[in-house]
Each structure stands twice: as structure tokens, then as C-alpha cells.
MIKOL-683034 format. One record per residue (C-alpha): residue in three letters; x, y, z. Coordinates in steps of 0.1 Angstrom, whole numbers, padded with zeros to 4 digits, always signed. Layout:
N
ALAXYZ/...
//
This chain:
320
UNK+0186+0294+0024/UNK+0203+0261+0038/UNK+0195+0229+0019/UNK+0190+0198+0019/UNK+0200+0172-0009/UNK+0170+0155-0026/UNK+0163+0128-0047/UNK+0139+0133-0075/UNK+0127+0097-0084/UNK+0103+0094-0118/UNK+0087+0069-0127/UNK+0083+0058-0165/UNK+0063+0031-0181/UNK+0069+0035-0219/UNK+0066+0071-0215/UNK+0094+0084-0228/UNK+0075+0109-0242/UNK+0068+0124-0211/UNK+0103+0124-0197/UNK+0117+0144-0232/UNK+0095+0173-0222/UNK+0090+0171-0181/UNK+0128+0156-0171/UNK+0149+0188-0182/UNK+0128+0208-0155/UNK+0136+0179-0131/UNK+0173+0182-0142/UNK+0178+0217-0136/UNK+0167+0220-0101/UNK+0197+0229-0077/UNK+0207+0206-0050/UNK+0187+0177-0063/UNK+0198+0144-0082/UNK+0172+0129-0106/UNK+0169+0090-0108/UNK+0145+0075-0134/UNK+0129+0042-0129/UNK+0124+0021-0160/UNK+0097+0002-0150/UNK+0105-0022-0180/UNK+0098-0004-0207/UNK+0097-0008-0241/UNK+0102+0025-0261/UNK+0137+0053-0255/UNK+0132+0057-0218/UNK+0165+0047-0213/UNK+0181+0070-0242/UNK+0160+0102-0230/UNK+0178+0095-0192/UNK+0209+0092-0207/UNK+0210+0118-0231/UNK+0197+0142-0204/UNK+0221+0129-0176/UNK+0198+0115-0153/UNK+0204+0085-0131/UNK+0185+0056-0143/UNK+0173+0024-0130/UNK+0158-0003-0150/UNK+0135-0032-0134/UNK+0135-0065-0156/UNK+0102-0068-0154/UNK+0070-0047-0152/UNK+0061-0039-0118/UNK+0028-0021-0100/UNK+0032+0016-0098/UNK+0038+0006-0059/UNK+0061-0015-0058/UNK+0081+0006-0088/UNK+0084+0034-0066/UNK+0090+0017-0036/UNK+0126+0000-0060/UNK+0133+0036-0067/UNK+0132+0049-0029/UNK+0152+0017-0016/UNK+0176+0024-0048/UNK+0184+0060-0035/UNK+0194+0077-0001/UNK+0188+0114-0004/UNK+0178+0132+0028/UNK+0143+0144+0009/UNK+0124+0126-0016/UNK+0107+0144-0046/UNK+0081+0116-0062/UNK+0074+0131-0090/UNK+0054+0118-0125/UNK+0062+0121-0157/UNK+0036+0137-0167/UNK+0046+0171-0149/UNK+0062+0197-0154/UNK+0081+0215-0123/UNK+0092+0256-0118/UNK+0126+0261-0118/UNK+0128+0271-0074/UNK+0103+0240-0073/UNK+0126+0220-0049/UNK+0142+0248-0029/UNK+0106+0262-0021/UNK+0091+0228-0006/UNK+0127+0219+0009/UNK+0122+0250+0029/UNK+0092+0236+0044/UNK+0112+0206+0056/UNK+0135+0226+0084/UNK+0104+0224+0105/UNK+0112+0187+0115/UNK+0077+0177+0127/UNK+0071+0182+0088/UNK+0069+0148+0066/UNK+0054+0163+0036/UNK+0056+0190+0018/UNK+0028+0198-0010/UNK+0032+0218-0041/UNK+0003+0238-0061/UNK-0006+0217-0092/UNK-0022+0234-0122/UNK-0044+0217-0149/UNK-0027+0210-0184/UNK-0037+0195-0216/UNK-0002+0187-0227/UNK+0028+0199-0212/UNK+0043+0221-0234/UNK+0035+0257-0227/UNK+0005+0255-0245/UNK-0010+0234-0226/UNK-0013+0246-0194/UNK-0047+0257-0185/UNK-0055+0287-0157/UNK-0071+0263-0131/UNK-0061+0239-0105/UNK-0052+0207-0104/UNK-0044+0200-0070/UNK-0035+0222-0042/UNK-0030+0191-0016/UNK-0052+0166-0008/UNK-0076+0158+0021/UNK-0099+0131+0032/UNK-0134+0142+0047/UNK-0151+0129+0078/UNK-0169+0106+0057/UNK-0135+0093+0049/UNK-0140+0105+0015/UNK-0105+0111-0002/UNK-0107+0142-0030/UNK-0078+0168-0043/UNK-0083+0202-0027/UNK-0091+0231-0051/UNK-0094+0208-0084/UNK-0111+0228-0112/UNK-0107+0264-0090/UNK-0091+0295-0107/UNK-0054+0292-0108/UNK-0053+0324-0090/UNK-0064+0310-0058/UNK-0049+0288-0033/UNK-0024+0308-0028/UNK-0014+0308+0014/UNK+0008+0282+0025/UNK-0011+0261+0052/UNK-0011+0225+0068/UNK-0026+0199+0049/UNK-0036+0162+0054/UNK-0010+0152+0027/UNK+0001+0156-0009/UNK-0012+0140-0041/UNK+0012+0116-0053/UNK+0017+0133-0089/UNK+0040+0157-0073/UNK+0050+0150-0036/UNK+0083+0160-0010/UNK+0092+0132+0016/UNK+0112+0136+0043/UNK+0131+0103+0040/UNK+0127+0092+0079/UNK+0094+0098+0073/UNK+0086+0074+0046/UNK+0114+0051+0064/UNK+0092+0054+0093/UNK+0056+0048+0076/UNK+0069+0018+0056/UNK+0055-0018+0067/UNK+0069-0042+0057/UNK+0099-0027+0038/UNK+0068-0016+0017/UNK+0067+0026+0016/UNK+0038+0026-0006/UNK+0008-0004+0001/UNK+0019-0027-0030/UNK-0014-0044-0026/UNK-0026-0008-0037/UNK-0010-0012-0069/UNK-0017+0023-0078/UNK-0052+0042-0068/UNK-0051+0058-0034/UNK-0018+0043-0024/UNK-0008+0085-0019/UNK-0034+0090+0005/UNK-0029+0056+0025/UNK+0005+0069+0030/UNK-0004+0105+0039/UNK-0026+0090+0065/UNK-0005+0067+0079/UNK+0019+0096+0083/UNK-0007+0118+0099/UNK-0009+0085+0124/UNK+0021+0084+0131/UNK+0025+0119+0139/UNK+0038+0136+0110/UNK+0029+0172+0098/UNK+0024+0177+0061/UNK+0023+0214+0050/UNK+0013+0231+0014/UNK+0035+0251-0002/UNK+0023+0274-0028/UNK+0047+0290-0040/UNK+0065+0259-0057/UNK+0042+0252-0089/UNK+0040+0225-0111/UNK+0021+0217-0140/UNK+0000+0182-0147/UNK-0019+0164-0170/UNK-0042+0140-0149/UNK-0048+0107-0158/UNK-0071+0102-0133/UNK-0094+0132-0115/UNK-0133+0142-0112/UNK-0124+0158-0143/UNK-0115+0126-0162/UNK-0132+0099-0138/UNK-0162+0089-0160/UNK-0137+0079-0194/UNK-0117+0058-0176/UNK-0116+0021-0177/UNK-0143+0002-0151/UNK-0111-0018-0138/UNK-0092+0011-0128/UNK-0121+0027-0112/UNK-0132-0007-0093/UNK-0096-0004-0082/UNK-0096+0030-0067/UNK-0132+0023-0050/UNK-0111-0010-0041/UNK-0088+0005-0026/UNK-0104+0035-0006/UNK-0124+0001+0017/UNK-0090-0012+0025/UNK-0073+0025+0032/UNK-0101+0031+0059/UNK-0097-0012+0073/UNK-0061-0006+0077/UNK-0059+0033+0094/UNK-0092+0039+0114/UNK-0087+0042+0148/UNK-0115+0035+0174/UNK-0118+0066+0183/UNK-0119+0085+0150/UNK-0149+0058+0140/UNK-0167+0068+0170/UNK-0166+0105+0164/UNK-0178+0104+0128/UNK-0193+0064+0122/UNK-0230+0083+0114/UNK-0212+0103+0088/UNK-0189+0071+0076/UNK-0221+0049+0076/UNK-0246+0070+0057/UNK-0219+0078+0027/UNK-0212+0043+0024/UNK-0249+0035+0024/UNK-0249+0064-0007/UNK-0218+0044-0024/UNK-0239+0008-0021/UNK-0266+0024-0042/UNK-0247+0040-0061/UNK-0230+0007-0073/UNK-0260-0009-0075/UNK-0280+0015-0093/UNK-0251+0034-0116/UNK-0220+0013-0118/UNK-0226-0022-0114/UNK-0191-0026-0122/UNK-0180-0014-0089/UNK-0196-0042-0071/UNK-0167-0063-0071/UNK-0148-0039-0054/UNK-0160-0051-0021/UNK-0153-0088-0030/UNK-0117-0080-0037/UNK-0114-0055-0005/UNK-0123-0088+0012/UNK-0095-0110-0002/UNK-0068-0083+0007/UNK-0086-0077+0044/UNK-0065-0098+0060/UNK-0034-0084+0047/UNK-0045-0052+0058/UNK-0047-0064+0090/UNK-0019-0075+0095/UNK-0002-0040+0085/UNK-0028-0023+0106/UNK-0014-0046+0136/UNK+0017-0040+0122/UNK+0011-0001+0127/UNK-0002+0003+0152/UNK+0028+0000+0180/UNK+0040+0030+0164/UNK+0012+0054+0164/UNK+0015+0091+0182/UNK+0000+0091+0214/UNK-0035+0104+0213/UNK-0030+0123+0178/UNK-0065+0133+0156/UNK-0059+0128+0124/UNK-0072+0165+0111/UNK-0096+0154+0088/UNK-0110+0175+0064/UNK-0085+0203+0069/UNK-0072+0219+0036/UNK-0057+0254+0032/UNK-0079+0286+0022/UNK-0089+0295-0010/
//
């Protein structure tokens, strides 16, 4: 099979940790470099890259998860782009298999299948899934595809709406081409959702993102339906946040048309749910509403550029 060079960029923030366990994985995939980005941390990030061989970038101070990963693609110049957290652990054809995907070249992304883990030693890993792509609904609802299913299914490669951003192939002219800016990832995201912005600006743009599998990884999730309800009010305003400005910035006219009864009543459901269940939510729309206008401007920004007449495929997601 013919390759492609690729640049595995992860991300740590004091968790060096992570990287002792996941990195050697990263590391020992063929035809692939492996460049850590220190996102100013405090503990052995920089002796675990080392002593492992990686590349390693270090920024003075402590950036977003955005704008971090947005250093490490401008840092790097590898043909595909493996965005990959430290808190996964990859198969040892992980790259090859979603590289493959990329000699289609209407292809942007390539997906891997994610399985649930505790911890990421062998022990750990659990026989479900964690993610097996992602997709957004025609409510505009963004979820993970096949999250808590049987590991055993999932298992037909298929076209998807995009990747989750634990474990993600770019093409690197396609995320040159989505970027706005200079910015690949949103950094007024800061880190919820700023995967599936990207995925759907790529879909606008006319970009093809495919699941793939065969190349399996295994994560521990921060953040999921499984884990939603422990985590912090702040970071969960921020993902509701941030879902209102994904939709300001890539809804096309048309799209709204087609599914606005569907897009009003769940966002009708989501009002009462904040005011009914998670008051904390509420202020989710006030800061969607300081950011509007720099969403606008990306939308206008955008917009020049989108495929001619292209439906964004939502709700697709590959069979069980």
C-alpha cells in the first residue's frame, strides 16, 4: 500500500501521565512523525517526549485546547494530520488503515472506531464503543455515533459527517482550506464542539469524511453522555455555548428551511430544559450572544468558499 507521511500531533496539559502509556503506540506507527505540544505544563511532559523520541513543542503559556492545536498544525507540515489525545491509545496499522482512506482525494477525514476504557492499560479497556464517528441530526443536535453499543458492532466502513476530535485523520489542504482566519479550529470554541464545527465546515466546503473501522483506538472520555451529568456546570454551559454559535456560523438558508420545524421545536425542548433542570445553562445564550458577531464574520468569511449547491448529509452515520 502507498503512503502518505503524517504528522501525529498530541496535545498535553500536565498529562504526562497519559503520554507514558498512550505515546509509545503513537511512536511506533510507520510512516508517521509524532510532535507533542506542551501546552505549558507543569509536571515531565517534556522528559516523557524526550525519552520516547518524539518531537516536542512547548508554548510559554497555557493556551485553549483550540488554539494549542491550531500552534501544533501551523508548527508541522505533514501531508495528513493525526489529532490525536492523550488519553488514547492507538493499534499498531492505526495510521496506515485511515491513510488508506485518504487516496480518495474528495476525502478530508478519515474516522477511526473508538472503544470505551477506564484506564488505558489493557485492563482498562471495556467491550463497548466509544465513538464510531460523529454526526449531527436534523435538529442540529451533535452526538458520537454508536457510544455505549457492543464493541462488536460498527464494523463496515461507511461515509460519515466527520470524526470526533479524540482521534481524527486530516488531510492537510483540507484543514488549510477550512481554516478562517489562520484559525483551523474556532478558538472562540476553546474546546467543546470545536470538532464538529470543523467537520461541518468541511462538509460545506465540500469535503467527504469516511469511517474507517478497521483502525481502532482505545479512549477514556472526559466528556460523553456517559460522563456528562459529573462534569463541571462551566464546561457544560460551554458545550451548550458553543453548539448556538456552531449552528449561527454554518446554517445555510436552505438547510434551515428544510428542517427549521425540527430545529425550532428541539430548541424550544432545550429552553425548558435550562429552565426547569439546569439553570446553569442559561447563560449559555448570553455568551453565544457576545461571540455572535465574531461568528459572523467567519460565517461571511466562509461563505465565498462553499461547494456549489452541496447538502450537508445530516444525520448520516454508518450501520451498526
Amino acid at each position: 500500500m502507498s503512503t502518505m507521511r503524517t504528522t501525529i500531533i498530541m496535545l498535553s496539559v500536565d498529562e504526562a501521565d497519559l503520554l507514558e502509556q498512550s505515546l509509545p503506540a503513537a511512536m511506533g506507527q510507520p510512516d508517521a512523525e509524532v510532535v507533542v505540544v506542551d501546552n505549558a505544563s507543569t509536571d515531565t511532559t517534556q522528559t516523557v517526549a524526550e525519552a520516547h523520541g518524539a518531537g516536542y513543542m512547548r508554548l510559554r503559556d497555557r493556551q485553549t485546547y483550540c488554539a494549542a492545536i491550531n500552534a501544533g498544525v501551523a508548527a508541522t507540515d505533514g501531508p495528513a494530520v493525526l489529532l490525536l489525545n492523550a488519553d488514547c491509545v492507538i493499534g499498531p496499522d492505526f495510521v496506515e488503515r485511515l491513510v488508506g482512506r485518504l487516496h480518495d482525494p474528495s476525502v478530508g477525514s478519515v474516522a477511526p472506531k473508538l472503544i470505551r476504557a477506564t484506564s488505558l492499560d489493557r485492563g482498562g479497556r471495556l467491550d463497548v464503543v466509544d465513538a464510531a464517528a460523529m454526526t449531527i441530526d436534523r435538529r442540529r443536535k451533535n452526538s458520537l455515533v454508536g457510544h455505549n453499543a457492543p464493541a462488536t458492532e460498527y464494523d463496515t466502513p461507511a461515509e460519515v459527517f466527520g470524526a470526533d476530535g479524540a482521534a481524527v485523520l486530516y488531510r492537510r489542504e483540507t484543514l488549510e482550506h477550512c481554516a478562517i482566519g489562520g484559525e483551523v479550529l474556532d478558538e472562540d470554541f476553546e474546546l467543546w464542539a470545536a470538532d464538529v464545527d470543523l467537520a461541518w465546515r468541511a462538509q460545506l466546503l465540500g469535503w467527504r469524511s469516511i469511517y474507517e473501522p478497521a483502525a481502532v483506538g482505545w479512549h477514556v472520555r472526559y466528556y460523553s453522555p456517559s460522563t456528562r451529568s459529573k462534569l463541571d456546570p462551566v464546561h457544560r454551559r460551554l458545550q451548550f455555548r458553543n453548539r448556538l454559535l456552531m449552528i449561527a456560523k454554518n446554517e445555510t438558508a436552505g438547510s434551515l428551511a428544510r428542517d427549521f420545524h425540527r430545529i425550532a421545536f428541539y430548541e424550544l425542548l432545550a429552553l425548558g430544559h435550562c429552565v426547569l433542570r439546569e439553570p446553569a445553562l442559561l447563560g449559555g445564550y448570553r455568551d453565544a450572544l457576545r461571540l455572535l458577531p465574531a461568528a459572523r464574520r467567519r460565517r461571511a468569511l466562509l461563505a465565498p468558499r462553499r461547494a456549489v449547491d452541496r447538502r450537508v448529509p445530516f444525520g448520516i452515520r454508518p450501520p451498526r
